[in-house]
N, CA and C of each residue as an Amber inpcrd file, in Angstrom:
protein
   486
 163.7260000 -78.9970000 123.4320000 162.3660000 -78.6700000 123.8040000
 161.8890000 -79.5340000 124.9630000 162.0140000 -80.5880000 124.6000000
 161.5520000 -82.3470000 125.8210000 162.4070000 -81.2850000 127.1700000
 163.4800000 -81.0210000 127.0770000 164.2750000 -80.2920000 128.3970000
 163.9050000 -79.5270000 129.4080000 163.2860000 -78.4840000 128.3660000
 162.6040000 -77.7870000 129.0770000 161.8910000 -77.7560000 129.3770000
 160.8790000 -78.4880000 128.8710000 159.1090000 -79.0030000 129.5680000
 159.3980000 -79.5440000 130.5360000 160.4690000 -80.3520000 130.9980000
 160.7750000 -81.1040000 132.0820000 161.0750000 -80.5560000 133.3030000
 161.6960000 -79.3980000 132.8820000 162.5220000 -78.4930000 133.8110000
 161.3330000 -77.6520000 134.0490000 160.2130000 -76.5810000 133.6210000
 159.5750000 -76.1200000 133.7190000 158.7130000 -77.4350000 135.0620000
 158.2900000 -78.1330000 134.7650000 157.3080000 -78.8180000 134.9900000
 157.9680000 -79.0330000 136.4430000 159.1810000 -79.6140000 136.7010000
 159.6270000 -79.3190000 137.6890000 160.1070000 -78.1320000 139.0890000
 159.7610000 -77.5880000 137.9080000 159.8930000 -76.2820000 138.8900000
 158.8020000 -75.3430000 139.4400000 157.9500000 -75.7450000 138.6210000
 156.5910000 -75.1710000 139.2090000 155.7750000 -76.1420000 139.8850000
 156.1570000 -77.9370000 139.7070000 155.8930000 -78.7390000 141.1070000
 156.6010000 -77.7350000 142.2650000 158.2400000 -77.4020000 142.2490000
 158.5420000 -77.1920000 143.2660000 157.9950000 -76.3110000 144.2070000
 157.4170000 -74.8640000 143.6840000 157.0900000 -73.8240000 144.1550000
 155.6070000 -74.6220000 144.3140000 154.5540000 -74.9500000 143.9590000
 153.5770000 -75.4130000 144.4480000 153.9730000 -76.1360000 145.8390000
 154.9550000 -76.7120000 145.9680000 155.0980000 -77.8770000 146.9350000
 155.3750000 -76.4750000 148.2020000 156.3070000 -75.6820000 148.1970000
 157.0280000 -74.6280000 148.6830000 155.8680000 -73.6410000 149.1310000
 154.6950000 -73.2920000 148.6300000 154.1190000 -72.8170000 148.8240000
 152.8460000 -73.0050000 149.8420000 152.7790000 -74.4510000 149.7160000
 151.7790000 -75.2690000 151.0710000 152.5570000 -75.9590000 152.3690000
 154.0040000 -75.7420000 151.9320000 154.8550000 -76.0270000 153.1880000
 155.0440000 -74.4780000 154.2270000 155.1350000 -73.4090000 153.5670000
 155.7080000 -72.2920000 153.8450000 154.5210000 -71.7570000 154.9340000
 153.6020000 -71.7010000 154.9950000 152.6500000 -71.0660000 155.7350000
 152.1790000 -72.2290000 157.0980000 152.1620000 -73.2070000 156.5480000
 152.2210000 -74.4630000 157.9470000 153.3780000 -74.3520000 158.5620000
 154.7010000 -74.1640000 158.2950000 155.6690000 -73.7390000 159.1230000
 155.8960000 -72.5530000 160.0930000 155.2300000 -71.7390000 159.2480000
 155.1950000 -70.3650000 160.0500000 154.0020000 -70.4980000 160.9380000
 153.0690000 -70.9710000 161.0370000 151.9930000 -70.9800000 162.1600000
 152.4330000 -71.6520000 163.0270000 152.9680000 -72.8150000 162.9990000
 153.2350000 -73.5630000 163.7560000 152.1420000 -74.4030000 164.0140000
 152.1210000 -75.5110000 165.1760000 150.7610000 -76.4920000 165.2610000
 149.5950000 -75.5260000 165.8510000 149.7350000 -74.1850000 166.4770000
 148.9670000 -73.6670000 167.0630000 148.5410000 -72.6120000 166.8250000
 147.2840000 -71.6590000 166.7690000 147.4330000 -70.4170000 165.9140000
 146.7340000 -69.5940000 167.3780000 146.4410000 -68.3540000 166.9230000
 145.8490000 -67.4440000 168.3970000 144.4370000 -67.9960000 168.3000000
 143.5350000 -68.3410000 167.4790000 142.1460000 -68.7360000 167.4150000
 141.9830000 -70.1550000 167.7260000 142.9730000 -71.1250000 167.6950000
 142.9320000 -72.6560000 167.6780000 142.2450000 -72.9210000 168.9830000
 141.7210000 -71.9500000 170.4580000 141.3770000 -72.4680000 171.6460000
 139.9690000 -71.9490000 171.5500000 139.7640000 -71.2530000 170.1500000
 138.1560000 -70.7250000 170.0900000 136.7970000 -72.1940000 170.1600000
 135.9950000 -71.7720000 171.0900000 135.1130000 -72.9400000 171.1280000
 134.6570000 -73.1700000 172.7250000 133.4830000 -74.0640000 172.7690000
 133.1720000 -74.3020000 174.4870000 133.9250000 -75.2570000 175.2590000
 134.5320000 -75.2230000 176.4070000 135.5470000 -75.7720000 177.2360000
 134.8760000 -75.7400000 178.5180000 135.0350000 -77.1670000 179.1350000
 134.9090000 -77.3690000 180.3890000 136.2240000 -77.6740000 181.2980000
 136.2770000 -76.6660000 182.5980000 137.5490000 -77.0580000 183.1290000
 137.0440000 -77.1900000 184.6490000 138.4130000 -78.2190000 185.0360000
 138.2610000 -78.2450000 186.4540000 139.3170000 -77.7870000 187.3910000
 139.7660000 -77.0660000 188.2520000 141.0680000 -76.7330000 188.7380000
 140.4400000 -76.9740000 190.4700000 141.7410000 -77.6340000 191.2000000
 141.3600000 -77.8540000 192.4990000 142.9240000 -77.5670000 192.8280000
 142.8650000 -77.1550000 194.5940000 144.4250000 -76.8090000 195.4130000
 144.1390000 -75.5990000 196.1710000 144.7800000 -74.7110000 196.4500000
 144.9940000 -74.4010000 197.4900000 145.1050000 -72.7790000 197.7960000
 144.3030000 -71.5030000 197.8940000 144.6740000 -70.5330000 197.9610000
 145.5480000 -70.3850000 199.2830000 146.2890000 -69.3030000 199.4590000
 146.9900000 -68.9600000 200.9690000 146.4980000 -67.5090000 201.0180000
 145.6020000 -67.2860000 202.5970000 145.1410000 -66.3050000 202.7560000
 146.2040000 -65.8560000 203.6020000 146.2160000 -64.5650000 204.1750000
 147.2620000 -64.2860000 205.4100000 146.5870000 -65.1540000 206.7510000
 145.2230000 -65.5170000 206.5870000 144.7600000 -66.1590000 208.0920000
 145.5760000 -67.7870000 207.7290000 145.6630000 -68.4010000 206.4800000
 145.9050000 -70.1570000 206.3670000 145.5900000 -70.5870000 205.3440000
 145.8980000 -71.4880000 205.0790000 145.8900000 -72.0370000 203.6060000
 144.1080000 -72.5440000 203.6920000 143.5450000 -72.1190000 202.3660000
 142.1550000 -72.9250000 202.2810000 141.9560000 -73.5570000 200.8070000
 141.5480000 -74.9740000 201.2400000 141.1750000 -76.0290000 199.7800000
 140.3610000 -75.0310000 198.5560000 140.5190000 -74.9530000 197.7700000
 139.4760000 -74.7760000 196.9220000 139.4740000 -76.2560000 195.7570000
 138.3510000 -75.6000000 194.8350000 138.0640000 -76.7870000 194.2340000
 136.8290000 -76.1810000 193.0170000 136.8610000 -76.0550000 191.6400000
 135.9700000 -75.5610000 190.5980000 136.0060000 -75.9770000 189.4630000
 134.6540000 -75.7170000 188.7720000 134.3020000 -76.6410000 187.6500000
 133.5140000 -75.6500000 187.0970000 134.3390000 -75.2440000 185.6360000
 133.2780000 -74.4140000 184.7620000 133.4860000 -74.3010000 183.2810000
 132.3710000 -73.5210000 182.7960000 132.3140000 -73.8630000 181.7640000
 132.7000000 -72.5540000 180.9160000 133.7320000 -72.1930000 180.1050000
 133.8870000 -71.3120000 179.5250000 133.7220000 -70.7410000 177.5510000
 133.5880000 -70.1210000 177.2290000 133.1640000 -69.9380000 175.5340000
 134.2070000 -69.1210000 175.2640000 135.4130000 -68.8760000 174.4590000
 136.4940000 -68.3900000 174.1910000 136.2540000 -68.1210000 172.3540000
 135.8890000 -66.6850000 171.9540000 135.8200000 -66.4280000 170.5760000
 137.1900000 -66.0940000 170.1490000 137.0920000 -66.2750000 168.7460000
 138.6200000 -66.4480000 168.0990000 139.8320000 -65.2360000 168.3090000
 138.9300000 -63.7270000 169.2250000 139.9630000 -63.0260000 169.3370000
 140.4010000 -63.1720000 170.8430000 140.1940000 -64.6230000 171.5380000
 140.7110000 -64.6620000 172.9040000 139.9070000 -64.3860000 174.1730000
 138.9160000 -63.3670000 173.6520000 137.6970000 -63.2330000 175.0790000
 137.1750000 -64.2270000 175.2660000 136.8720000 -64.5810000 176.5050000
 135.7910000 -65.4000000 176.6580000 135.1590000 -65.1380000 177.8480000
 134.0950000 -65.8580000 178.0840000 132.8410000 -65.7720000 179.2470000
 132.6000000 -66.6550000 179.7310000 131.9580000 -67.1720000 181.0590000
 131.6010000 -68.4620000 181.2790000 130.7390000 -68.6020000 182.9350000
 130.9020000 -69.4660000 183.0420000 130.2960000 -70.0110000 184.6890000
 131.3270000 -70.8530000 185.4940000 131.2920000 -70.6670000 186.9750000
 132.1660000 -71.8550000 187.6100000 131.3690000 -71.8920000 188.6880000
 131.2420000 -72.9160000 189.2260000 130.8250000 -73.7270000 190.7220000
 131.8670000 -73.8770000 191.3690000 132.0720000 -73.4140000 192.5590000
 133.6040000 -73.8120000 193.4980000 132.8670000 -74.1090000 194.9430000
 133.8190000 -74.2060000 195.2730000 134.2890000 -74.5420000 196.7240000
 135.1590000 -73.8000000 197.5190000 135.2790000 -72.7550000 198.2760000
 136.2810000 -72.3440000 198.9620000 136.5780000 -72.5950000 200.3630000
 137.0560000 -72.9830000 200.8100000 136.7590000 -74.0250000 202.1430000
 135.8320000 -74.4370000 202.6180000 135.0350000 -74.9300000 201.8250000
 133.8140000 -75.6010000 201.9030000 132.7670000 -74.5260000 201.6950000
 132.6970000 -73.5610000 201.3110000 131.8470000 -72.6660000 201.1630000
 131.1880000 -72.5380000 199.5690000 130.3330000 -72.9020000 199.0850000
 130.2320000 -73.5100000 197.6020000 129.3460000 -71.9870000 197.0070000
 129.7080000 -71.5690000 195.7180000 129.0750000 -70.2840000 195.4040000
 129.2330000 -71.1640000 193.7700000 128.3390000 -69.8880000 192.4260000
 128.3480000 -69.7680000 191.7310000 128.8650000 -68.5530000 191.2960000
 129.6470000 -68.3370000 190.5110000 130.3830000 -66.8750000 190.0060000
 130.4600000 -67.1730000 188.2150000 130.8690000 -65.3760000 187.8070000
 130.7530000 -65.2530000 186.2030000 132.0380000 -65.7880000 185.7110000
 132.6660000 -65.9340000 184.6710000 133.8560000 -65.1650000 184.4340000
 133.8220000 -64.0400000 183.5030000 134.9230000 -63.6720000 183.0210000
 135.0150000 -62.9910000 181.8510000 136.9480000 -62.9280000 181.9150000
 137.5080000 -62.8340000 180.7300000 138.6910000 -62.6130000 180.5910000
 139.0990000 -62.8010000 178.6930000 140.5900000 -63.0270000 178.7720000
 141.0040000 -63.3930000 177.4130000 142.3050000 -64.4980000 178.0150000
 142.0450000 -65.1130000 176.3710000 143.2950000 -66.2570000 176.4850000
 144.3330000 -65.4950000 175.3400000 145.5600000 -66.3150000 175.4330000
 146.5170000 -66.5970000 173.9530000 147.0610000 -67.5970000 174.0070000
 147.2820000 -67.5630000 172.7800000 148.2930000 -68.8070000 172.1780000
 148.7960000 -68.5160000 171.5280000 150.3560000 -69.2230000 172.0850000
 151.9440000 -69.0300000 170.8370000 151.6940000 -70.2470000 169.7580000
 152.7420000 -69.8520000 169.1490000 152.8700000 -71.2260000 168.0280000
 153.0080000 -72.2110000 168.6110000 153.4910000 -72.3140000 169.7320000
 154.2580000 -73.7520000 170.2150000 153.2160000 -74.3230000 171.3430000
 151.7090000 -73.7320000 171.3180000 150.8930000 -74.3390000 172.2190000
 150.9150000 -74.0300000 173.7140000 151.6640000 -72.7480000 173.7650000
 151.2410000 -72.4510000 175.2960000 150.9050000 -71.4730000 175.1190000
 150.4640000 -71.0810000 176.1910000 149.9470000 -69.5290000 176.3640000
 149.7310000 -69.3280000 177.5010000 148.4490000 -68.5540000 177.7320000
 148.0880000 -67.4770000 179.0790000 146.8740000 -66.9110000 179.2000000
 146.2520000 -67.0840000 180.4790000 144.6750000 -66.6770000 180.5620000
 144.6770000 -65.6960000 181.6740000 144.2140000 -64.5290000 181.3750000
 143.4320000 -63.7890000 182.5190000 142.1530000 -63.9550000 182.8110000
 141.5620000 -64.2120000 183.8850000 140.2540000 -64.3160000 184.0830000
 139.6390000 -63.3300000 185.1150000 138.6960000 -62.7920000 185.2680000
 138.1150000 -61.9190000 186.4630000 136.5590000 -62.3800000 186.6020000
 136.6930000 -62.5400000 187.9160000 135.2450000 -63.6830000 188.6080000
 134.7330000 -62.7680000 189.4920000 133.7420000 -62.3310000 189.2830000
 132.2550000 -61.5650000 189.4160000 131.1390000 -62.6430000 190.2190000
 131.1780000 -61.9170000 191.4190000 129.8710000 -62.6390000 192.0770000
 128.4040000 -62.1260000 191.4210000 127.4240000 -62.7330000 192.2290000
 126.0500000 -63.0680000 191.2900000 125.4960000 -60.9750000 190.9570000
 126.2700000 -60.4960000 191.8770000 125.6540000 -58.7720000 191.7810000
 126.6520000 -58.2770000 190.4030000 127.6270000 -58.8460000 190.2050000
 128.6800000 -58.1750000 189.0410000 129.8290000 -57.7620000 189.9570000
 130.0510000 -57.6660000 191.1000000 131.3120000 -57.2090000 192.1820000
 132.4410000 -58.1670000 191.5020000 133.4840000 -57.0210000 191.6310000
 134.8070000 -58.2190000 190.8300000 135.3240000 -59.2880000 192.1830000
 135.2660000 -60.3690000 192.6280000 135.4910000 -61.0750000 193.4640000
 137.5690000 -60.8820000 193.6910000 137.8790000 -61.4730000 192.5970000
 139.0930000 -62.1130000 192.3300000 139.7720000 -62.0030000 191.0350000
 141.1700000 -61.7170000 190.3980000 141.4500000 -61.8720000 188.9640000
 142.6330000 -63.0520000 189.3010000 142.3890000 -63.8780000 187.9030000
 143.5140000 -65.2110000 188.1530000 144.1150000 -64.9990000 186.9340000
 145.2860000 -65.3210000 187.0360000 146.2280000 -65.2890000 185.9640000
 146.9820000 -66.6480000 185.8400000 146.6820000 -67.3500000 184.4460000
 147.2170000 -68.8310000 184.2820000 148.1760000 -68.5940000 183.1060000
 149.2770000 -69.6120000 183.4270000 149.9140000 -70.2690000 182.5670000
 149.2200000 -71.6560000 181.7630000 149.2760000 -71.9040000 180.6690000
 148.4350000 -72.5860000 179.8310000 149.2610000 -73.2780000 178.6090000
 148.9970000 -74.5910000 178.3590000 149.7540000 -75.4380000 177.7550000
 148.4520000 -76.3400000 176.8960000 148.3540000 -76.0900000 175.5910000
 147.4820000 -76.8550000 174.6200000 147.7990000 -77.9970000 173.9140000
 147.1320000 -79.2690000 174.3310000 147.3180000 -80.3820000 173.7740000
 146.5340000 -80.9830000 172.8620000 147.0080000 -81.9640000 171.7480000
 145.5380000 -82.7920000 171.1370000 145.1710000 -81.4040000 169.8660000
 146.2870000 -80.9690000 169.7200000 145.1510000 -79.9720000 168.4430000
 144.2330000 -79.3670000 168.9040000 144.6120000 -78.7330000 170.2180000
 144.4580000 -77.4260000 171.1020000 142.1770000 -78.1950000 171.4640000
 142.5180000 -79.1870000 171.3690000 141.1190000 -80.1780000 172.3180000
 141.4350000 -79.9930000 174.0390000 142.1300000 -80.0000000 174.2170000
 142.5670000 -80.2010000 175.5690000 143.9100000 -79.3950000 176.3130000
 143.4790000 -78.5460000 177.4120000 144.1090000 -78.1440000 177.9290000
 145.0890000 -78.1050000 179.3510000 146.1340000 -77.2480000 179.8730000
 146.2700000 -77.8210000 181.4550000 146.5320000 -76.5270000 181.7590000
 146.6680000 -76.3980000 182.8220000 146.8430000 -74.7860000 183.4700000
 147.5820000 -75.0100000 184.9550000 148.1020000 -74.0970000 185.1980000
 148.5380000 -73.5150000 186.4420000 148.1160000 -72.1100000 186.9120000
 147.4040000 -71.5280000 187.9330000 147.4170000 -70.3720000 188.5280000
 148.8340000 -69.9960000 188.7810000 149.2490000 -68.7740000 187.9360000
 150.3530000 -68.0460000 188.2950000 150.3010000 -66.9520000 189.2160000
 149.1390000 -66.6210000 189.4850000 148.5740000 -65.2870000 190.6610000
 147.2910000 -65.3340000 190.5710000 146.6890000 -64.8570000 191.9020000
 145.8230000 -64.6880000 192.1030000 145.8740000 -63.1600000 192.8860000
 144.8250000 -61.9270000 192.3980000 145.1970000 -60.7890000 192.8810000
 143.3690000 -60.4460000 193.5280000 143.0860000 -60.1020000 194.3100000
 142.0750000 -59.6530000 195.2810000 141.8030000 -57.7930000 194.5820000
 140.5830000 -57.7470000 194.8780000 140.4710000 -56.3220000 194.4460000
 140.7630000 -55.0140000 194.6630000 141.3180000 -55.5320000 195.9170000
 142.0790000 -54.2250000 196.7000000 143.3700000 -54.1410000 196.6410000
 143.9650000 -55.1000000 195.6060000 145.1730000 -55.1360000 195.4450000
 146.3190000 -56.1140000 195.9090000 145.5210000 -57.2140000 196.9910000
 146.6720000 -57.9620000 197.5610000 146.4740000 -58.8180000 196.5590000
 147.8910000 -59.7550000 196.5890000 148.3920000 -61.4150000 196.0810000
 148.5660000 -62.1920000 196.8240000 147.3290000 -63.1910000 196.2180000
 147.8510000 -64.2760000 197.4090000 148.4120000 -65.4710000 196.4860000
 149.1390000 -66.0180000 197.3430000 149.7030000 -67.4260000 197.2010000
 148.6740000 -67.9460000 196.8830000 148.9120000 -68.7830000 195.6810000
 148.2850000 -70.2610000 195.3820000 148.3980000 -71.0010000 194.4890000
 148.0230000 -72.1940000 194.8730000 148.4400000 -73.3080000 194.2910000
 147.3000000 -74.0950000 193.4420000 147.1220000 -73.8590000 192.0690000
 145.9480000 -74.3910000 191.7180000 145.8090000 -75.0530000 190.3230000
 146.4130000 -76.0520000 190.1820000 146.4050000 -76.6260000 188.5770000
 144.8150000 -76.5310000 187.8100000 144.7590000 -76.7420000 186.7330000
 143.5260000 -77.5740000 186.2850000 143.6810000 -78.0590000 185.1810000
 142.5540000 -78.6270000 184.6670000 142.6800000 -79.3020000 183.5170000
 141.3110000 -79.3240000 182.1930000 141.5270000 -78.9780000 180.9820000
 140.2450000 -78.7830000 180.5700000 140.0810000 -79.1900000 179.0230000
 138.9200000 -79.5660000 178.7980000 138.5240000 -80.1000000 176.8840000
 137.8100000 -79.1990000 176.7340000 137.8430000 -79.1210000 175.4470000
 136.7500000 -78.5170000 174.3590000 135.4640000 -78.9780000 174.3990000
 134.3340000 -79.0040000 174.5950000 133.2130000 -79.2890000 174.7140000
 132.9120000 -79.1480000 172.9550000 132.6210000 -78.2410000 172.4910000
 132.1880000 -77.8850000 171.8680000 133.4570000 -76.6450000 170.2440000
 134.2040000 -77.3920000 169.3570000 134.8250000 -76.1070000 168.4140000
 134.1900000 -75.4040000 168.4680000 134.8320000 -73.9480000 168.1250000
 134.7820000 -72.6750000 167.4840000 135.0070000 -72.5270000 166.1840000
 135.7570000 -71.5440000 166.0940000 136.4990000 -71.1540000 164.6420000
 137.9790000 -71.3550000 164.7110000 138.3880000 -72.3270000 165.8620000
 139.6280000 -72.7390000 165.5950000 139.6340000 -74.2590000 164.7520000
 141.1330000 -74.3490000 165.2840000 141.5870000 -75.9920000 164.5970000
 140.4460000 -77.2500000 165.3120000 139.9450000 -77.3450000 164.6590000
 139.0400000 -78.6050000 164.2040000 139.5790000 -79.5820000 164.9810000
């Protein structure tokens, strides 16, 4: 009898134990909602127009809800030419903390200016982010070259990881 209480008792530790390991493994450290929340980013470098390369330089603030949309504001610089624009786009995230942002930036009338497409890497329990512009596409269809890292925190959680 003592045997089997032992053995029982052990075995339903095990599956308890098995059961709070099993679902943290499969998410991984990162889930698709973990970047939900307010984020401030800054990205500065370099578009290439067909006329020459021009500095840019921006700082904004974006709100990303747990299914990846988000909205926001940026202040830039485009060769010295300083505007305010919208955004709007969606993010993701893999298990392993990277992902990918589309964004489309709307001057102050709603005209689509520009769409940027980033590569995205989540650090800190998805607090902090880094990015690269992988394209930048114009509304009429051209791509231009550019070169534009940034870097960005959470201001504010969402309904992601804490």
């Amino acid at each position: 009898m003592k045997r089997n209480t032992v053995g029982t008792i052990c075995f339903v530790t095990l599956l308890f134990g098995l059961a709070r390991v099993a679902p943290a493994q499969s998410r991984g450290p990162c889930s698709s909602f973990s970047p939900a929340g307010t984020w401030g980013f800054t990205h500065t470098g370099t578009i290439i127009f067909p006329t020459g390369a021009v500095p840019v330089a921006f700082v904004m603030t974006i709100t990303i809800d747990s299914n990846g949309d988000f909205s926001g504001t940026q202040t830039g610089s485009l060769g010295g030419q300083i505007s305010t624009t919208a955004l709007k786009g969606t993010v993701t995230m893999n298990p392993d903390c990277t992902g990918t942002g589309t964004g489309y930036v709307y001057d102050q009338s709603g005209s689509l200016l520009r769409t940027v497409v980033w590569d995205l890497v989540y650090v800190d329990r998805a607090r902090e982010g880094f990015a690269v512009a992988r394209s930048l596409t114009l509304p009429n269809g051209t791509s231009l070259p550019v070169i534009m890292p940034g870097q960005g925190k959470r201001m504010k959680p969402g309904r992601g990881n804490e």
